[in-house]
Backbone as CSV, one residue per row, in Angstrom:
resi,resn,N_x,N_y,N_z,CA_x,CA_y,CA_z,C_x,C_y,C_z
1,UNK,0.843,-1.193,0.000,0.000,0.000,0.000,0.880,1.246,0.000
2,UNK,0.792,1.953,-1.128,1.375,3.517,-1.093,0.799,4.475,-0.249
3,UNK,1.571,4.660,0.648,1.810,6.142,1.572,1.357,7.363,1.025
4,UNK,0.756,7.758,1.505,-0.006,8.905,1.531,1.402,10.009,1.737
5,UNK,1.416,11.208,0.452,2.684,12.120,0.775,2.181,12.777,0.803
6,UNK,2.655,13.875,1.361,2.014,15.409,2.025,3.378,16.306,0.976
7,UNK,2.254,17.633,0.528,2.990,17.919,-0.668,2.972,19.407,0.216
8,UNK,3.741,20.397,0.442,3.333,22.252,0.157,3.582,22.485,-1.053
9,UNK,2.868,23.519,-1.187,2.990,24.453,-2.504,2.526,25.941,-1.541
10,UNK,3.821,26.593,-2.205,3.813,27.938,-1.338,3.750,28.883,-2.885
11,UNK,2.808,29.757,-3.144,2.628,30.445,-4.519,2.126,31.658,-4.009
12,UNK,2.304,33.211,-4.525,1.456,34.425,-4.362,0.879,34.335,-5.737
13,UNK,0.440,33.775,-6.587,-0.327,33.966,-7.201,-1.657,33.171,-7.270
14,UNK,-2.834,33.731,-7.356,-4.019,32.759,-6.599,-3.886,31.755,-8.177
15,UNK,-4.310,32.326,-9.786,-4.473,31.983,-10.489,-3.466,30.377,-10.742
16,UNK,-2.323,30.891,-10.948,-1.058,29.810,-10.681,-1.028,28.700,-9.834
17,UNK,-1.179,29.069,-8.790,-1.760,28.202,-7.365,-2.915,27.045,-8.112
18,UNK,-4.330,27.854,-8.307,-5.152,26.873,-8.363,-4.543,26.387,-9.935
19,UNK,-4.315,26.425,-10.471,-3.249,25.722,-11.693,-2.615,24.487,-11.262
20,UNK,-1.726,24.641,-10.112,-0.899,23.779,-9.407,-1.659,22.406,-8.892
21,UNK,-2.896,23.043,-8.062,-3.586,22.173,-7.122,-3.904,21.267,-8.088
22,UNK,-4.860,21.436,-9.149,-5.214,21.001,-10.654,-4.648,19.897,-10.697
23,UNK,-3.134,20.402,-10.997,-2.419,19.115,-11.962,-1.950,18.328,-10.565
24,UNK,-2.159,18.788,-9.476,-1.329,17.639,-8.669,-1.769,16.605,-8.521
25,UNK,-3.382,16.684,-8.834,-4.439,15.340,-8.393,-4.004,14.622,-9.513
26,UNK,-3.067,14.943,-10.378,-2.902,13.886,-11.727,-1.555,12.514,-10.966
27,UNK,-1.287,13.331,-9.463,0.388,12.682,-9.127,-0.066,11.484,-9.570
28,UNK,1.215,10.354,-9.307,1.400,9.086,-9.216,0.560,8.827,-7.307
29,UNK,1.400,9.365,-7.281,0.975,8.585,-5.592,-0.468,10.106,-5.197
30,UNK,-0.634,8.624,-3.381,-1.539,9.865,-2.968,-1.267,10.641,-2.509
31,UNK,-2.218,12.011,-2.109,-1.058,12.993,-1.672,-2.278,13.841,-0.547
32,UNK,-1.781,14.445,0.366,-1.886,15.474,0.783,-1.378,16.601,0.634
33,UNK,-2.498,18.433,0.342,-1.551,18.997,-0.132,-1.820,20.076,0.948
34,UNK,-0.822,20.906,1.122,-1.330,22.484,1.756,-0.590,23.567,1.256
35,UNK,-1.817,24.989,0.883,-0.915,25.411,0.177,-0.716,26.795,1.059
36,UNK,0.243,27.839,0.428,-0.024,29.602,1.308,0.392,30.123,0.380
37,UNK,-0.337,31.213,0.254,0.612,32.405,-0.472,1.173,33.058,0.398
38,UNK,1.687,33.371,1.325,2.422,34.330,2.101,3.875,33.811,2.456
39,UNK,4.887,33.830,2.085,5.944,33.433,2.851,6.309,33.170,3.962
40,UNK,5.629,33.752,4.612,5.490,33.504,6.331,4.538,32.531,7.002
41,UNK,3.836,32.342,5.721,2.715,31.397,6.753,3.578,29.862,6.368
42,UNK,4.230,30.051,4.660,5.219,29.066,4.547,5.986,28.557,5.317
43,UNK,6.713,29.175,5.470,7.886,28.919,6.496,7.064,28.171,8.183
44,UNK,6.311,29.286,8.310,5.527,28.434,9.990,5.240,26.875,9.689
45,UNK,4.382,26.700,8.147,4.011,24.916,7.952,5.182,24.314,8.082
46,UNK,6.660,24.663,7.086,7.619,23.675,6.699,8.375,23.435,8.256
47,UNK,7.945,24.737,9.380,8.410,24.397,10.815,7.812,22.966,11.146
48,UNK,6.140,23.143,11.088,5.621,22.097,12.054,5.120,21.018,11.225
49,UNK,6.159,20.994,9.931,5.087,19.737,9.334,6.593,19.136,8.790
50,UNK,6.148,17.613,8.362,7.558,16.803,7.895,7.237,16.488,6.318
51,UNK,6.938,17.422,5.394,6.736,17.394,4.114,7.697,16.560,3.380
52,UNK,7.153,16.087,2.473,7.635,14.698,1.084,8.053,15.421,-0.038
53,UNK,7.212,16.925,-0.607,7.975,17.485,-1.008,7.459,19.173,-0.829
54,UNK,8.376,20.193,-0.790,7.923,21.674,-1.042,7.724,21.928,-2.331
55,UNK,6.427,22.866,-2.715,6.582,23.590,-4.361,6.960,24.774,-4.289
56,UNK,7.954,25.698,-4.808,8.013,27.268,-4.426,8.004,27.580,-6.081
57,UNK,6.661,28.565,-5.835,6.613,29.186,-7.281,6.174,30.427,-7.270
58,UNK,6.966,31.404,-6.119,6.670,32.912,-5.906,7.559,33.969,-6.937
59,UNK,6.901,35.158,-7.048,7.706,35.811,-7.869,9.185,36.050,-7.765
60,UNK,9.599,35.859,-6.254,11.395,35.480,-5.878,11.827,34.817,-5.166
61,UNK,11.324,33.496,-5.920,12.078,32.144,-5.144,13.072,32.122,-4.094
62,UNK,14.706,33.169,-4.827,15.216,33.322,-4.128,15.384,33.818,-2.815
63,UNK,14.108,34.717,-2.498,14.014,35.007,-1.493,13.346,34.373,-0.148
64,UNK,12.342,33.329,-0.453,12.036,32.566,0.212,13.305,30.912,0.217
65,UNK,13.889,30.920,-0.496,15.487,29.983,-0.508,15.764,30.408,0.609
66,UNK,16.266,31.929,0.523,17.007,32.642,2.209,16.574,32.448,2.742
67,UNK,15.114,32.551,3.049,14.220,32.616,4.250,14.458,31.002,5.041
68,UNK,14.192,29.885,4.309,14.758,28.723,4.580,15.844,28.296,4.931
69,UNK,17.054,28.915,4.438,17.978,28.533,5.352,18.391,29.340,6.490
70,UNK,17.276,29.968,6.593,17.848,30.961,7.995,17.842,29.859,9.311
71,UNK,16.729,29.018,9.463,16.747,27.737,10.395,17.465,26.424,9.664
72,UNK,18.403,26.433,9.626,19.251,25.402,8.753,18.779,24.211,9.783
73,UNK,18.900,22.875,8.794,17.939,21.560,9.229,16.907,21.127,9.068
74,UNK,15.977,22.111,9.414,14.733,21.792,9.567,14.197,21.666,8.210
75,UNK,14.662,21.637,6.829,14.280,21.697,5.984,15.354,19.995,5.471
76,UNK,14.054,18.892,5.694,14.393,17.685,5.182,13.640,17.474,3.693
77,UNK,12.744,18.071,3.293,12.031,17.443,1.800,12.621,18.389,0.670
78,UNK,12.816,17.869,-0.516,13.213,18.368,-1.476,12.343,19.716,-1.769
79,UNK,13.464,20.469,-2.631,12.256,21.295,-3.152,12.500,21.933,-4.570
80,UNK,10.883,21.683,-5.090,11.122,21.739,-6.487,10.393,23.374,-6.800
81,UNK,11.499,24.117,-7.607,11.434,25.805,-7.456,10.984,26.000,-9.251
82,UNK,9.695,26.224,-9.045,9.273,26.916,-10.338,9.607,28.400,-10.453
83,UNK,9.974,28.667,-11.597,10.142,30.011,-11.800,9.423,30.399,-12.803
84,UNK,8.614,31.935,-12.628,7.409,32.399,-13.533,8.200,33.419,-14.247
85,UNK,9.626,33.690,-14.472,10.257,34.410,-15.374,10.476,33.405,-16.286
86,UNK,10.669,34.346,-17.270,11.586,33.927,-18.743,12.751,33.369,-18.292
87,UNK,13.116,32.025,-18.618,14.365,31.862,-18.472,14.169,31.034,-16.572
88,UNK,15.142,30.197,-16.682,15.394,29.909,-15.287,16.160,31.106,-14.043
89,UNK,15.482,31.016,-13.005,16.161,32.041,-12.245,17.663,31.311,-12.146
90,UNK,18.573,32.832,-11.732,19.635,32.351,-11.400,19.705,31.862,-9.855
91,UNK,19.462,30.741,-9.087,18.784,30.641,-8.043,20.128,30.102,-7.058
92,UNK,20.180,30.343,-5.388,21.215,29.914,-4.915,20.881,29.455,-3.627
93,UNK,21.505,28.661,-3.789,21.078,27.135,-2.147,22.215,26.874,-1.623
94,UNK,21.982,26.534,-0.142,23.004,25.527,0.594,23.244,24.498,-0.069
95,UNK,24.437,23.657,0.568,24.582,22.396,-0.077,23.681,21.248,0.606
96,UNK,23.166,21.490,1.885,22.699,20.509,2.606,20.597,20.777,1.919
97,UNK,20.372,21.469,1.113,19.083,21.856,0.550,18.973,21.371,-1.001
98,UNK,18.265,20.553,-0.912,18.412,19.460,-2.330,17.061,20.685,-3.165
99,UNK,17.099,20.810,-4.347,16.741,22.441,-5.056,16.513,21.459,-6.731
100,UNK,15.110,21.713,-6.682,15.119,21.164,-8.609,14.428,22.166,-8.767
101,UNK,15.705,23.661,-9.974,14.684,24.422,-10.365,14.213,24.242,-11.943
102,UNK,13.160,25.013,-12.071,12.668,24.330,-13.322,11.829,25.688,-13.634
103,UNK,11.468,25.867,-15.268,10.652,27.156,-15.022,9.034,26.478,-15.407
104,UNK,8.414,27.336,-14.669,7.325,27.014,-14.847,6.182,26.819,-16.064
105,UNK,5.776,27.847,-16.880,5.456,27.867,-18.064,5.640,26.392,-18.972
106,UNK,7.281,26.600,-19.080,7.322,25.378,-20.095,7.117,24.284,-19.481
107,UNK,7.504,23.730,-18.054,7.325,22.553,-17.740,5.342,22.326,-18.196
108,UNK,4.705,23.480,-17.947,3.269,23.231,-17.622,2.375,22.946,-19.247
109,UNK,3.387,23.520,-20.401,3.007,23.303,-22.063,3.462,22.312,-22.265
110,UNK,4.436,21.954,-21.908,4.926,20.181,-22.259,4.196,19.324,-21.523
111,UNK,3.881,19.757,-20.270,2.965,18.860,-19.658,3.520,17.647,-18.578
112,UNK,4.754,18.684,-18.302,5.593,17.588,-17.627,5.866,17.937,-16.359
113,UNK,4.673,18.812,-16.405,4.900,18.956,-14.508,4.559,18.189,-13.914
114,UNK,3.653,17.414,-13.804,3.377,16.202,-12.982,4.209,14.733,-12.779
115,UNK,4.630,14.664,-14.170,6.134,14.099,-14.341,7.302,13.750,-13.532
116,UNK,7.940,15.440,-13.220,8.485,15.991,-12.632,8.691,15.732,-11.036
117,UNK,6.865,15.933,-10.517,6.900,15.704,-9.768,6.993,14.298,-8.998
118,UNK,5.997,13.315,-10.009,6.015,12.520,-9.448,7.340,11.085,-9.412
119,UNK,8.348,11.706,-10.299,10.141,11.480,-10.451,10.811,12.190,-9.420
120,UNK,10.292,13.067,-8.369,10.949,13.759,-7.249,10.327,12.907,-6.253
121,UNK,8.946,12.712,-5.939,8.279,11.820,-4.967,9.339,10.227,-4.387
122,UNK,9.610,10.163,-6.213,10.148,8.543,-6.212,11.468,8.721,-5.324
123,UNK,12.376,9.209,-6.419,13.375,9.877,-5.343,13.584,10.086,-4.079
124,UNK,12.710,10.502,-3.430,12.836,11.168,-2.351,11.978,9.735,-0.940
125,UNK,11.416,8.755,-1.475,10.971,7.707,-1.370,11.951,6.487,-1.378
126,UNK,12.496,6.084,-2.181,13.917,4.937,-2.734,15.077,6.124,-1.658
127,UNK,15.109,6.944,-1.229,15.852,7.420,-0.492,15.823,7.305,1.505
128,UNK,14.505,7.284,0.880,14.145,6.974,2.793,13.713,5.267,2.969
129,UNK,14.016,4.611,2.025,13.874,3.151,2.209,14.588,2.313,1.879
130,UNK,15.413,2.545,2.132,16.812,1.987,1.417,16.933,0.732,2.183
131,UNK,16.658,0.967,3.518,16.994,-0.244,4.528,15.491,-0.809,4.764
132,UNK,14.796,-0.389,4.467,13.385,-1.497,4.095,13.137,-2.398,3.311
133,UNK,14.106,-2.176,2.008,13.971,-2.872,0.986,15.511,-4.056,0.688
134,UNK,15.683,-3.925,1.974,17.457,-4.649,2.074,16.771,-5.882,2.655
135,UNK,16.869,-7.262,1.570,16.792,-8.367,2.387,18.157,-8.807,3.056
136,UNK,18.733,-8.452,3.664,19.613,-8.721,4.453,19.732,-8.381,5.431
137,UNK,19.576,-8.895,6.512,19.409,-8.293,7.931,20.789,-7.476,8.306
138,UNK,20.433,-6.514,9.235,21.978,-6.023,9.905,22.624,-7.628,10.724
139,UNK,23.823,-7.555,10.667,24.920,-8.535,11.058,25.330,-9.082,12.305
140,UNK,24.945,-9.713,13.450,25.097,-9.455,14.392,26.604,-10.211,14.847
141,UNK,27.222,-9.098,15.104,28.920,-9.284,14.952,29.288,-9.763,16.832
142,UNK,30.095,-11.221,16.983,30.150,-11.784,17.732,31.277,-10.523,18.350
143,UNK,31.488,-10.596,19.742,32.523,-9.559,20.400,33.768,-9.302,20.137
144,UNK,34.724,-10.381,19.534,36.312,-10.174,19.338,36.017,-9.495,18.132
145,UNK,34.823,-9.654,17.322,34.762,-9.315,15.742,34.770,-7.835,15.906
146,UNK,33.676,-7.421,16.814,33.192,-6.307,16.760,33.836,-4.922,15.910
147,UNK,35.234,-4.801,16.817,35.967,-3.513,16.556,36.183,-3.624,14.990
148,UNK,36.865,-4.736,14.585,37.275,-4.627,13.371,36.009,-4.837,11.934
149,UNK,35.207,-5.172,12.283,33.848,-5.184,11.396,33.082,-3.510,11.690
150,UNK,33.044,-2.806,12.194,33.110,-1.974,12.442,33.714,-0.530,11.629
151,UNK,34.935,-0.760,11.730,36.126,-0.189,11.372,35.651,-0.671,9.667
152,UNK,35.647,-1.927,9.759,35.574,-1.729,7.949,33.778,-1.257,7.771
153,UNK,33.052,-1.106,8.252,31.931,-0.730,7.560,32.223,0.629,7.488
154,UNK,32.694,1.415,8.503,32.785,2.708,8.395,34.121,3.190,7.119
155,UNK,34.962,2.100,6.976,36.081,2.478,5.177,35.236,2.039,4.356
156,UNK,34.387,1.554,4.049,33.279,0.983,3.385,32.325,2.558,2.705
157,UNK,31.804,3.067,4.267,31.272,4.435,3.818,32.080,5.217,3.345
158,UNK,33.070,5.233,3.980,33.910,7.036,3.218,34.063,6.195,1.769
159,UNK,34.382,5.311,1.867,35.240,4.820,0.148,33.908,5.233,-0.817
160,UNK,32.841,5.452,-0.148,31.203,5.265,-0.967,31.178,6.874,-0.804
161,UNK,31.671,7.634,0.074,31.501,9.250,0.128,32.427,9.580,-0.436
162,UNK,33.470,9.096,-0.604,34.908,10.016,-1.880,34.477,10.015,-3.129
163,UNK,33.917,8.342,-3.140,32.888,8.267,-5.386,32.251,8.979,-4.917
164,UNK,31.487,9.456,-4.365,30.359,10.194,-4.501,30.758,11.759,-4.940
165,UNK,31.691,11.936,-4.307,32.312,13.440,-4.141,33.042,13.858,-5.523
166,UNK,33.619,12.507,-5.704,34.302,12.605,-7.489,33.518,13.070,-8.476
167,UNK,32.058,11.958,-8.232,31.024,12.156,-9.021,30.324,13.508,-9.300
168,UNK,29.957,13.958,-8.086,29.503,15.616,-7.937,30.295,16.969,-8.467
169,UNK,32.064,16.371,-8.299,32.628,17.523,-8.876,33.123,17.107,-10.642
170,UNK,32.902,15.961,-10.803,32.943,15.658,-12.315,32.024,16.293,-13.031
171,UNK,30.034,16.483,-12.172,29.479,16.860,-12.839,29.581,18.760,-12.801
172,UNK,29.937,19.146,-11.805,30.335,20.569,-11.557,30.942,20.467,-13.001
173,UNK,32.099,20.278,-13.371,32.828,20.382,-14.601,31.809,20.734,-15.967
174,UNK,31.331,19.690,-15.603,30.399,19.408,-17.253,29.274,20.189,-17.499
175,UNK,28.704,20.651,-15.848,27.592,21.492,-15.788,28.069,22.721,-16.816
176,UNK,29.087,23.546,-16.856,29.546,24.840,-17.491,29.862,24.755,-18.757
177,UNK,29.654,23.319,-19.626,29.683,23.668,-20.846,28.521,22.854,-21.669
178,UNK,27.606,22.309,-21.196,26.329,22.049,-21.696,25.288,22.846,-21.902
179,UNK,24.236,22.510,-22.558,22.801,23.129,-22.863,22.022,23.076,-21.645
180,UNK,20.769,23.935,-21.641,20.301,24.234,-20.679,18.956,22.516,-20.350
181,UNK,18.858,21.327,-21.430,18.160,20.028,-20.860,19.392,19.711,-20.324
182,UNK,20.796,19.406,-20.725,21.398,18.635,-19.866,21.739,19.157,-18.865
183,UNK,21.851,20.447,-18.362,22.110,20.889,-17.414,20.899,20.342,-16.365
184,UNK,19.152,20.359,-16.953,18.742,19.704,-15.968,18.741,18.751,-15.583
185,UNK,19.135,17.550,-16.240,19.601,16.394,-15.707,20.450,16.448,-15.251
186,UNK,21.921,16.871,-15.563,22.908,17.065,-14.147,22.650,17.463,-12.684
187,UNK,21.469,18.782,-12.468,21.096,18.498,-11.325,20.295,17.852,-10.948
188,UNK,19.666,16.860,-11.319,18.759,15.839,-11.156,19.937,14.586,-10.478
189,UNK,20.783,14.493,-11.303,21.659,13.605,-10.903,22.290,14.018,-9.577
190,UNK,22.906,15.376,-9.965,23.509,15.514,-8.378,22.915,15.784,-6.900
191,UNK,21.327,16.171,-7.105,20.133,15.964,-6.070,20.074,14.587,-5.836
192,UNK,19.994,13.880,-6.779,20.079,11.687,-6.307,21.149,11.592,-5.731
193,UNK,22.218,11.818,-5.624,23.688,11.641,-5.071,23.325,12.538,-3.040
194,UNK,22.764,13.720,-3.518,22.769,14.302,-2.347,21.813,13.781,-1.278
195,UNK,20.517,13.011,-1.716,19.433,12.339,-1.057,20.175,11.239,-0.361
196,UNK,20.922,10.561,-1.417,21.616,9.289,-1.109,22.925,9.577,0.281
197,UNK,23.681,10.666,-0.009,24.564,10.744,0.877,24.180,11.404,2.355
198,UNK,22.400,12.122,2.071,22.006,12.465,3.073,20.831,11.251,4.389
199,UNK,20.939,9.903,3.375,19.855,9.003,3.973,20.422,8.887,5.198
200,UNK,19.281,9.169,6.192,19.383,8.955,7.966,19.828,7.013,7.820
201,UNK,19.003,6.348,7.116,19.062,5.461,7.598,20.776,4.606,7.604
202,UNK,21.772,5.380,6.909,23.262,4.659,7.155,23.505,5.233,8.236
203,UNK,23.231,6.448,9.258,23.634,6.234,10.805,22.910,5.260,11.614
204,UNK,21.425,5.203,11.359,20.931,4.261,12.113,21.548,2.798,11.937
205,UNK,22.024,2.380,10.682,22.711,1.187,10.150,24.165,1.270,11.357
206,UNK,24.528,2.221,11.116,26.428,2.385,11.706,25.992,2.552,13.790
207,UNK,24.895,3.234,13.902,24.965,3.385,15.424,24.488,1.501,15.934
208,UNK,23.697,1.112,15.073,23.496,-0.549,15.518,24.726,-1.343,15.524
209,UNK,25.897,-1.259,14.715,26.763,-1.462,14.967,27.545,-1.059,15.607
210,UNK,27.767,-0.093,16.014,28.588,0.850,17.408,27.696,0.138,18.127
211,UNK,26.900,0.332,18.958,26.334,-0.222,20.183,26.764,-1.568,20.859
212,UNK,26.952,-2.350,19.089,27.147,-3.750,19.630,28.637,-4.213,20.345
213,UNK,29.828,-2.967,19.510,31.124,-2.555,20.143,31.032,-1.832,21.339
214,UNK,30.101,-1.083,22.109,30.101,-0.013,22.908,28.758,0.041,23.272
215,UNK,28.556,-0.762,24.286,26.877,-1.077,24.787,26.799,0.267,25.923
216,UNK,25.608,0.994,25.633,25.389,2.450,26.317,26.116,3.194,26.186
217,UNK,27.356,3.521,25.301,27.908,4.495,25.415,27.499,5.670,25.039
218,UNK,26.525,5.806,23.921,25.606,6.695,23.508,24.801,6.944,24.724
219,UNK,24.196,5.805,25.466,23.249,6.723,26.374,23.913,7.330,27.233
220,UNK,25.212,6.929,27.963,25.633,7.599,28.880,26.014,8.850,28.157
221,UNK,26.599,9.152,27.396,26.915,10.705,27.075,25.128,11.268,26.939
222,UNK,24.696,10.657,26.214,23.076,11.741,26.358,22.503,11.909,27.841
223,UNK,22.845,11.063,28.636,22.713,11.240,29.865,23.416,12.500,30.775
224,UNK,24.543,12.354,30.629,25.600,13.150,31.277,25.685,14.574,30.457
225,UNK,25.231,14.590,29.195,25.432,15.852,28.680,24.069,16.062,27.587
226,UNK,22.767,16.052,28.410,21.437,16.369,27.580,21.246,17.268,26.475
227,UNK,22.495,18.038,26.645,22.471,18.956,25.468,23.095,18.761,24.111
228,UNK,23.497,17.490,24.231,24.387,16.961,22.549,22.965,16.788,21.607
229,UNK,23.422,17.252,20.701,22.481,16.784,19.549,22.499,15.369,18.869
230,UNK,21.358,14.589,18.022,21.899,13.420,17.092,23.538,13.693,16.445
231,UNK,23.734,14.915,15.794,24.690,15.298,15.365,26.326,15.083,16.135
232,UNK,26.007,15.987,17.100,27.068,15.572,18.465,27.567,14.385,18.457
233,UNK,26.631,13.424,18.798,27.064,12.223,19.110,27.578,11.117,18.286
234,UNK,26.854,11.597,17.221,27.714,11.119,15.830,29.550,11.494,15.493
235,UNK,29.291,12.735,15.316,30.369,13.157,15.966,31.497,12.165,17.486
236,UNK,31.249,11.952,18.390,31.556,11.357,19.193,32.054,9.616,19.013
237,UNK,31.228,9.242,18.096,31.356,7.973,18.161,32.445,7.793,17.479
238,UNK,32.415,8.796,15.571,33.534,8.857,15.335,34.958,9.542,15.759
239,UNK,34.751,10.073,16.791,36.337,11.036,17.448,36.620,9.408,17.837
240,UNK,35.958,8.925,18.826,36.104,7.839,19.619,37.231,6.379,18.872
241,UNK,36.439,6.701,17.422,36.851,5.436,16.823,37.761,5.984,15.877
242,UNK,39.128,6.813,16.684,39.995,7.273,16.256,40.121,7.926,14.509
243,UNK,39.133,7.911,14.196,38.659,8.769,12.639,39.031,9.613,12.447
244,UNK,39.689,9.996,10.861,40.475,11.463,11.098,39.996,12.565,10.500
245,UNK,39.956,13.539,10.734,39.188,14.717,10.368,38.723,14.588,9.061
246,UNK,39.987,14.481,8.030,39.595,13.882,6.544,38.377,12.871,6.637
247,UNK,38.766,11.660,7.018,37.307,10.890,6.850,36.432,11.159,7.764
248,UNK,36.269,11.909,8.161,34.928,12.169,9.017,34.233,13.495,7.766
249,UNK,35.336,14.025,7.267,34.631,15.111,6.597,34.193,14.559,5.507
250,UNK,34.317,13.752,5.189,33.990,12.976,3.654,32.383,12.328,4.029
251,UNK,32.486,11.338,5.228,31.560,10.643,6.036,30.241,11.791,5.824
252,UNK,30.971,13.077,6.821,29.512,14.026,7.036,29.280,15.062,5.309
253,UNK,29.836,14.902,4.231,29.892,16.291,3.423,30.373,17.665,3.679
254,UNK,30.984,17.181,4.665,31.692,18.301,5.291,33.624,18.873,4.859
255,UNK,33.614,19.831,5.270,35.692,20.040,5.089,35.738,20.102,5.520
256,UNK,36.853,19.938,6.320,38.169,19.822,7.733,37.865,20.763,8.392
257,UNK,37.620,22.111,7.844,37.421,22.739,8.938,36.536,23.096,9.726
258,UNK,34.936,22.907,9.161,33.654,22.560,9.841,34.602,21.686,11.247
259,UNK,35.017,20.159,10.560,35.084,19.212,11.739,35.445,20.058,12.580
260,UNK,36.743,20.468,12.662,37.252,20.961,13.744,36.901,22.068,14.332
261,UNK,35.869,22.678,13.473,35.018,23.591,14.448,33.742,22.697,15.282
262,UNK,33.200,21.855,15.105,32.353,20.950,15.921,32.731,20.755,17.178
263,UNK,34.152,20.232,16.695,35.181,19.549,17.990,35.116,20.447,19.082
264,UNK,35.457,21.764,18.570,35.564,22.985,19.449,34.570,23.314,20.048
265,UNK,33.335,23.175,19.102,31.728,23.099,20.121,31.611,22.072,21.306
266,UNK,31.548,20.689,20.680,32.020,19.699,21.887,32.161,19.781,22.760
267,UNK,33.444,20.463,22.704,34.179,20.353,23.770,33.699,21.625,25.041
268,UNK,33.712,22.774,24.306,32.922,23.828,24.821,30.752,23.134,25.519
269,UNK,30.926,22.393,25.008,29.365,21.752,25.415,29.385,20.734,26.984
270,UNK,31.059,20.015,26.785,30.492,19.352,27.287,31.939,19.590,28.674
271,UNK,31.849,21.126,28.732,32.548,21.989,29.648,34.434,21.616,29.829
272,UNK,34.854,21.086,28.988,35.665,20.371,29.173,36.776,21.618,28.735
273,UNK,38.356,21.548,29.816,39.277,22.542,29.682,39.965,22.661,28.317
274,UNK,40.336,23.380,28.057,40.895,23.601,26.948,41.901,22.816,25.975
275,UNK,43.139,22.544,27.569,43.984,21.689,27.390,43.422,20.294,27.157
276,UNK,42.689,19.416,27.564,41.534,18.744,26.879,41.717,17.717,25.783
277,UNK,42.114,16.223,25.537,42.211,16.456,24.219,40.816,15.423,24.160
278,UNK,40.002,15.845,23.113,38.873,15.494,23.315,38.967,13.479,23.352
279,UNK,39.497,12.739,22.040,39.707,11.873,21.710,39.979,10.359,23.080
280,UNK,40.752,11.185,23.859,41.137,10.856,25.227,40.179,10.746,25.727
281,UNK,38.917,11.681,26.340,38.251,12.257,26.993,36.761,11.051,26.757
282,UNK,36.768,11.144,25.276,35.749,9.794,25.351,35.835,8.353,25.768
283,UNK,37.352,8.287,25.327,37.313,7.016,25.078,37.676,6.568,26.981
284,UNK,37.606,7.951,27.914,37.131,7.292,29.300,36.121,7.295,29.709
285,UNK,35.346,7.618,28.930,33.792,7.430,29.317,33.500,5.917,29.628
286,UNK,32.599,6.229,30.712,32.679,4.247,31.263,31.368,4.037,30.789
287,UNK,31.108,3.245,30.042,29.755,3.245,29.825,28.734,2.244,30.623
288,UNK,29.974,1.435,31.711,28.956,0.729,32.450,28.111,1.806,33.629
289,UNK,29.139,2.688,34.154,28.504,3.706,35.002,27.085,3.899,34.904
290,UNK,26.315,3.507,36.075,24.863,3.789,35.881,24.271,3.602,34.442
291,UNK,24.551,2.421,34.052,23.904,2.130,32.373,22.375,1.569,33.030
292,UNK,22.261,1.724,31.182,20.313,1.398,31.842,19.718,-0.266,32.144
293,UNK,19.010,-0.121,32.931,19.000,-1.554,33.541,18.346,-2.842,32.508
């Protein structure tokens, strides 16, 4: 049974809008939709709702783009940016904000807006089920195994985040001397790469395996320091498992120097002196101490 997706469409134009609503009942899947014209009432839904996908088709996309990353995170569903000018806007996103712009008009005479959409749905679907559709159970790695099964799943990922990274700046290259269809398939391609390198479900995969090396050690730090984020502790597991800034930055999409600004949060979080070296600092964490019963 197909899941019911919950769609926004944020538009100031009423005419356009009910245009939109129109063709959406054509999707593939089912959908829930809600729409606003106001930018502000936008932004309040994409706060309290966990949308499948956003539509932005206001007269300056770009400006509701900014408006979105002003709360960086909270924006997990793709978003597909119609533009009602001539010509595609020149439009500009974070890297962590997956962005299919497209102009509106022509997608809507070819008739391939629904298309469109319902090739972003899929996407964004085969991305959050990756480990639903794995007949292979996670591994349950006997204790001497642990560390070193471990250790290789995590060279396993970076070796899968460096292709990935090759891939993205191969297509950077090619993006600057193609036509304006292949250019949209290049970002089509490099939005699939970014879904893929952003799926939650390879930490949930990698923390089931940490646990089985390091039983509570996650809870005791969320215990002892309530204020770490999912992020944090991710962070943590890899300081722990001696990982080096390079592959951790590959791991998160990140550069070296993000990491080592994290580290510096960390450490500042979890009050610890300066002199400090964090790496040390975990790996005395006892995790039998008051573990959960």
């Amino acid at each position: 049974m197909t899941l019911e997706k919950l769609i926004l469409i944020g538009c100031d134009d009423t005419i356009v809008l009910s245009g939109l609503l129109s063709n959406i009942e054509g999707a593939t899947f089912p959908n829930h939709v809600i729409s606003a014209t106001r930018v502000s009432d936008l932004i309040s839904i994409v706060k309290s709702t966990d949308a499948d996908l956003i539509i932005l088709c206001f007269r300056n996309n770009q400006f509701v783009l900014n408006d979105l990353n002003s709360f960086a995170g909270k924006v997990n569903a793709p978003l597909l940016c119609l533009s009602r000018t001539f010509g595609n806007e020149q439009l500009q996103w974070p890297h962590d904000i997956i962005v299919f712009p497209h102009q509106y008009e022509q997608l809507n005479k070819q008739g391939q807006l629904i298309p469109v959409i319902n090739s972003i749905l899929k996407l964004h679907s085969a991305s959050g089920s990756v480990q639903k559709e794995t007949s292979d159970p996670i591994p349950h790695f006997e204790h001497e195994d642990n560390t070193r099964n471990l250790s290789r799943y995590v060279m396993e990922l970076n070796q899968k985040a460096e292709l990935l990274s090759k891939v993205k700046d191969r297509i950077a290259e090619l993006y600057k001397s193609v036509d304006d269809p292949v250019r949209a398939e290049l970002i089509s391609i490099a939005n699939a790469i970014k879904m893929s390198a952003n799926n939650h479900k390879l930490w949930d995969d990698f923390k089931l395996y940490f646990e089985q090396t390091d039983p509570h050690f996650l809870w005791k730090l969320a215990q002892k320091y309530p204020d770490l984020t999912p992020i944090d502790l991710k962070y943590c597991c890899y300081i722990k498992m001696n990982i080096s800034n390079d592959h951790i930055g590959n791991l998160l999409g990140i550069n070296q120097e993000s990491v080592r600004t994290h580290k510096y949060r960390l450490k500042k979080k979890m009050s610890l002196p300066r002199e400090q070296d964090l790496r040390t600092y975990l790996r005395s964490v006892d995790p039998k101490e008051q573990s959960p019963a």
